[in-house]
C-alpha positions as CSV (number, residue, x, y, z in Angstrom):
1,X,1.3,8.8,-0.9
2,X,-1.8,7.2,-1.3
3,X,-2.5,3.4,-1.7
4,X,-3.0,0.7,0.1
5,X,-0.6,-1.2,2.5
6,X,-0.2,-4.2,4.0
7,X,0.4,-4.6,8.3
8,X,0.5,-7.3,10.6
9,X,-1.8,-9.1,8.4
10,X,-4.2,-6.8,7.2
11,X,-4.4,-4.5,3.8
12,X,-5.2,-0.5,5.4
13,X,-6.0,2.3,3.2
14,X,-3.2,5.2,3.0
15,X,-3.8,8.8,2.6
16,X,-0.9,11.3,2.6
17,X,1.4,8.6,3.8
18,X,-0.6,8.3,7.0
19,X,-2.5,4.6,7.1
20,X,-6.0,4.6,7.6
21,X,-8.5,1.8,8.3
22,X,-8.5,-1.7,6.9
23,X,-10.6,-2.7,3.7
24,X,-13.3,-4.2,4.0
25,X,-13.6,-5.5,-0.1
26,X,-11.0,-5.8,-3.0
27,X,-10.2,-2.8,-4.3
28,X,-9.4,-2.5,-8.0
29,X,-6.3,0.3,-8.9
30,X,-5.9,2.0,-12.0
31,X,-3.9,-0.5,-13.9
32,X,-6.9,-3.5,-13.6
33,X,-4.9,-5.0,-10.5
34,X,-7.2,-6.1,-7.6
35,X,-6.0,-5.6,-3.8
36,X,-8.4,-8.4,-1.8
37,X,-8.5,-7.3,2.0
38,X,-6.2,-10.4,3.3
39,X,-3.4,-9.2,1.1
40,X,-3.7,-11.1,-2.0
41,X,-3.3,-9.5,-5.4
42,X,-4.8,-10.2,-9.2
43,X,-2.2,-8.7,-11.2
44,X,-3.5,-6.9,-14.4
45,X,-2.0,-10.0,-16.6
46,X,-3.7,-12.4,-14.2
47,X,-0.8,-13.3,-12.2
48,X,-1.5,-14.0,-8.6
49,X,0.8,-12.7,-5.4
50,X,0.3,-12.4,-2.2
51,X,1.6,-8.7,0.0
52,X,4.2,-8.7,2.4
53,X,3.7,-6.9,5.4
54,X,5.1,-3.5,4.8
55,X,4.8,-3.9,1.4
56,X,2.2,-1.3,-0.4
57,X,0.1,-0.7,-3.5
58,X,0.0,2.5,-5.3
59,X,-3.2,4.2,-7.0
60,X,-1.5,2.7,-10.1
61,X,-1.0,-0.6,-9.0
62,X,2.9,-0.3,-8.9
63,X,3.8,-2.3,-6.0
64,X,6.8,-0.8,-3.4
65,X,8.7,-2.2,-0.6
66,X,7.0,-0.2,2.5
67,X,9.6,2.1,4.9
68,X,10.0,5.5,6.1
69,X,10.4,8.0,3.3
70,X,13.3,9.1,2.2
71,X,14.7,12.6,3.7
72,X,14.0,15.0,0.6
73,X,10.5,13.5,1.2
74,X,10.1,13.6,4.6
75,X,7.4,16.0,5.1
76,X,8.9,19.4,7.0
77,X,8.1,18.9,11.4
78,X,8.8,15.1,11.2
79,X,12.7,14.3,12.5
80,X,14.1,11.4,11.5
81,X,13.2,9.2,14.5
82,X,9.2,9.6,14.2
């Protein structure tokens, strides 16, 4: 999975699932939407929301609740508790 995500306050890059380091600058996704670095979010229509912590931003701007993944996902080494 790769997008962006949103933690105790701050937006972090995600690559493979694994986040990364914060952003720095809005970043704009496929679909036109904009991802500013304190959470906030400029939908493609120009509706306005604000990120949730665990929520996260696709590469395509579709926005998901955040959690583990689910188990025909889970990546093969990784039990259920990690």
């Amino acid at each position: 999975m790769d997008g962006l995500i949103m933690r105790a306050g701050k937006v972090l890059t995600m690559k493979g699932g694994k986040a990364g380091e914060p952003i720095s600058a809005a970043v704009t996704m496929s679909n036109g939407a904009v991802v500013a670095p304190d959470g906030g979010v400029r939908l493609a229509d120009g509706r306005r929301l604000h990120l949730k912590d665990g929520q996260m931003v696709m590469m395509d701007g579709e926005i998901t609740d955040g959690g583990k993944p689910k188990a025909m996902m889970r990546p093969e080494g990784v039990s259920r508790n990690d």
